[in-house]
C-alpha positions as CSV (number, residue, x, y, z in Angstrom):
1,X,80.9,177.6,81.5
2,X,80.2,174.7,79.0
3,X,77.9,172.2,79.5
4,X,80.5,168.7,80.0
5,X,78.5,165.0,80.0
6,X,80.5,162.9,83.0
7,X,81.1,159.6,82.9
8,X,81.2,157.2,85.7
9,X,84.1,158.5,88.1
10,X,84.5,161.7,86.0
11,X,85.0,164.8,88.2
12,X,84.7,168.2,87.5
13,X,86.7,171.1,89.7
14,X,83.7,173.9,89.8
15,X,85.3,176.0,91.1
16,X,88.3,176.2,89.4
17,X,86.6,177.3,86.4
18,X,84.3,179.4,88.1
19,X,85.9,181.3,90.7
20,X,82.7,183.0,91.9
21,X,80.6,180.1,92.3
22,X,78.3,179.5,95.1
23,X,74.9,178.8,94.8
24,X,74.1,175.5,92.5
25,X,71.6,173.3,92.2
26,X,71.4,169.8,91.7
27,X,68.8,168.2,89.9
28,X,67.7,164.3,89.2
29,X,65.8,162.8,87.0
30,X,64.5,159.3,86.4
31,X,61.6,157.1,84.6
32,X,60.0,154.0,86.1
33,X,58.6,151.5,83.6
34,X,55.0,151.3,82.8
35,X,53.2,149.0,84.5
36,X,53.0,145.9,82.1
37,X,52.8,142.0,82.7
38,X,56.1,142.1,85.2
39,X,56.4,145.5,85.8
40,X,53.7,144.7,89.1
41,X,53.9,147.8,91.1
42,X,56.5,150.2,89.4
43,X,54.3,152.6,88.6
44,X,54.0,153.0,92.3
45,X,57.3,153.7,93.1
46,X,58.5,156.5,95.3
47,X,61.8,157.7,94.7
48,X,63.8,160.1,96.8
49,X,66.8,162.5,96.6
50,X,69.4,163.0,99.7
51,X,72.1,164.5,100.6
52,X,74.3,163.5,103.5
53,X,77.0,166.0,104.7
54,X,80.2,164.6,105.9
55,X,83.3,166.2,107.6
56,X,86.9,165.9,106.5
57,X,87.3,161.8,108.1
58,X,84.1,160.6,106.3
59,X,82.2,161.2,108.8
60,X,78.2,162.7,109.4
61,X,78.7,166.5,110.4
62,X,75.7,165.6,112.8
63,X,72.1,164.7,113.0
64,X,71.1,167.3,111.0
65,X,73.2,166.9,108.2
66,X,71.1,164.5,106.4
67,X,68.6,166.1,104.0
68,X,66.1,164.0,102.7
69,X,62.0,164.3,102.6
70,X,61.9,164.1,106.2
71,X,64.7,167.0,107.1
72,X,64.4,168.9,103.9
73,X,66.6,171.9,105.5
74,X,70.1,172.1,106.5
75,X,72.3,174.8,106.8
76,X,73.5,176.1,103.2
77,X,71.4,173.5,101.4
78,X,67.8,172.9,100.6
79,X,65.8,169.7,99.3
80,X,62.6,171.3,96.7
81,X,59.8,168.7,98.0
82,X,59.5,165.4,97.6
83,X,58.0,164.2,94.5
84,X,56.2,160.7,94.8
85,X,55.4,160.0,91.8
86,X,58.0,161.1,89.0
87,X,55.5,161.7,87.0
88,X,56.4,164.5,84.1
89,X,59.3,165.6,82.2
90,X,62.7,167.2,82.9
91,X,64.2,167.0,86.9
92,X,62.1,165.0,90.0
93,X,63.4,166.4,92.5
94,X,66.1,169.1,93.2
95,X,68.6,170.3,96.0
96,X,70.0,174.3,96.3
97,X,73.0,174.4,97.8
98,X,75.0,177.4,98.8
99,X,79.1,176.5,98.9
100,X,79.9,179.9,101.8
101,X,76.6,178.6,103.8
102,X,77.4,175.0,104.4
103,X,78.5,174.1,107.9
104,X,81.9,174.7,108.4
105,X,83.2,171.1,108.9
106,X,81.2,169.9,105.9
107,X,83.8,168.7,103.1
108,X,81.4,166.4,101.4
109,X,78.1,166.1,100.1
110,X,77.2,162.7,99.1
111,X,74.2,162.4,96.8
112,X,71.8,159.5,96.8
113,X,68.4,158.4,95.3
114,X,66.4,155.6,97.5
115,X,63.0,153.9,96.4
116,X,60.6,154.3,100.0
117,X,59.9,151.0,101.5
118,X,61.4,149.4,98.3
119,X,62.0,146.2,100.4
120,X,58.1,146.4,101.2
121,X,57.2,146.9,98.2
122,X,59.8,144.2,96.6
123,X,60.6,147.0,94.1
124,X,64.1,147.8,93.0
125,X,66.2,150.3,90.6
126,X,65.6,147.5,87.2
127,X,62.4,149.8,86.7
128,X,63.9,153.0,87.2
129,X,65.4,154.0,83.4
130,X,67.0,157.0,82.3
131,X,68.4,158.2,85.7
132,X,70.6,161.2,85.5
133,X,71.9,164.2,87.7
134,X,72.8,167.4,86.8
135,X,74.0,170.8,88.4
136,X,72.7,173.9,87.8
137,X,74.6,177.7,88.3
138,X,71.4,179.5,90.0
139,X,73.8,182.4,89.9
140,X,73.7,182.5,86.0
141,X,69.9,181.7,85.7
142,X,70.1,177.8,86.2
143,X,72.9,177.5,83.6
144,X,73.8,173.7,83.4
145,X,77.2,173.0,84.3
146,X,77.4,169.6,83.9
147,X,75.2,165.9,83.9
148,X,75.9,162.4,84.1
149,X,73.4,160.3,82.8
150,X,73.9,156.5,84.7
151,X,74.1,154.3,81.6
152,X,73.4,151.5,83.3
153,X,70.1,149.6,84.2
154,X,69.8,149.7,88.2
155,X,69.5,145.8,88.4
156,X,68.2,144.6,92.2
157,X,69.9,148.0,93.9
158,X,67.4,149.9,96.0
159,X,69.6,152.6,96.6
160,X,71.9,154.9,94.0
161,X,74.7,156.7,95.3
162,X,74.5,159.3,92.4
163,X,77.5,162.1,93.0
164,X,79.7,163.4,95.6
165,X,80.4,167.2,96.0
166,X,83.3,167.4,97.9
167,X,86.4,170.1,98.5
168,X,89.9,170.0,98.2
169,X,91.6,173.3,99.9
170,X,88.6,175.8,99.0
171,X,87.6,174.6,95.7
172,X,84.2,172.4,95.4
173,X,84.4,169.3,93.4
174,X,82.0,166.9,91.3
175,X,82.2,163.7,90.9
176,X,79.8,161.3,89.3
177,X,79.8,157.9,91.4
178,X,76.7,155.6,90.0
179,X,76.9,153.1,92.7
180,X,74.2,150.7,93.4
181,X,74.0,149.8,97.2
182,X,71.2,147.2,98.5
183,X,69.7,148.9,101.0
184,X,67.9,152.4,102.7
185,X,69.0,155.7,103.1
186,X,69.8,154.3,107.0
187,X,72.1,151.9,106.0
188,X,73.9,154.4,103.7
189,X,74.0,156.9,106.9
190,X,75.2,154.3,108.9
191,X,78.2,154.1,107.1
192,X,79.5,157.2,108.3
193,X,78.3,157.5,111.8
């Protein structure tokens, strides 16, 4: 497969062109500004990746179908820590997710990164630069697939609904989303209770 930069509302059957996929990875990556004269606090931030499984209405497969640094295992997919500091180059934090493995009523993954406490902390995504998500073919050595690179500052958004993986019939779909919400991962959950 070719690597294919996605634009917001791009998607990207996986499937389709790779019949045997089943075990990706999806990978963020951000900056936060320096702290400078009113950049108070940013280098403090504490971003987080999560994944929130929903059935075929929209809807949470259950408690346990929200992975984030608090429930970092579900079945089929798997959050890699929780980095605090995104500090370093390349990915912050990463999910593996196996397609066969997820539960059987899951239809949708939806993909979001949330600053902890940001209302707390009065921080929001206009210090967070160079946010992008990719996936990753662990089955072919962690080939990239595909990224989307949000071209967009975040603004006051305190949430970022990065990408949805969802299926039509048995093939897996990506699509890049980019949507800023005001808010936690709770209110993004309670949208689909």
């Amino acid at each position: 497969m070719s690597l294919l930069n996605l634009q917001k509302n791009d998607v990207l059957d996986l499937t389709k062109k790779d019949p045997s996929l089943n075990n990706i990875v999806l990978a963020a990556g951000w900056d936060v500004a320096k702290k400078g004269l009113f950049s108070f606090g940013a280098a403090d931030m504490d971003l987080d990746l999560s994944g929130i499984l929903l059935d075929e209405n929209d809807r949470l497969t259950g408690e346990d179908g929200i992975i984030f640094f608090g429930n970092q295992r579900g079945k089929g997919i798997f959050l890699h820590g929780d980095n605090r500091t995104g500090e370093g180059s390349g990915d912050d934090e990463r999910v593996s997710i196996t397609l066969n493995n997820l539960p059987q009523n899951c239809n949708k993954v939806i993909f979001s990164v949330n600053i902890y406490q940001a209302k707390e902390r009065r921080q929001d995504f206009s210090k967070v630069k160079n946010a992008y998500v990719r996936i990753l073919n662990s089955d072919k050595g962690d080939t990239e697939i595909c990224r989307y690179n949000l071209s967009e500052d975040g603004k006051n958004g305190t949430s970022l609904i990065f990408a949805e993986l969802y299926k039509i019939g048995s093939d897996w779909n990506f699509r890049a989303v980019g949507e800023l919400v005001q808010g936690t991962l709770t209110t993004l959950v309670n949208k689909y209770r």
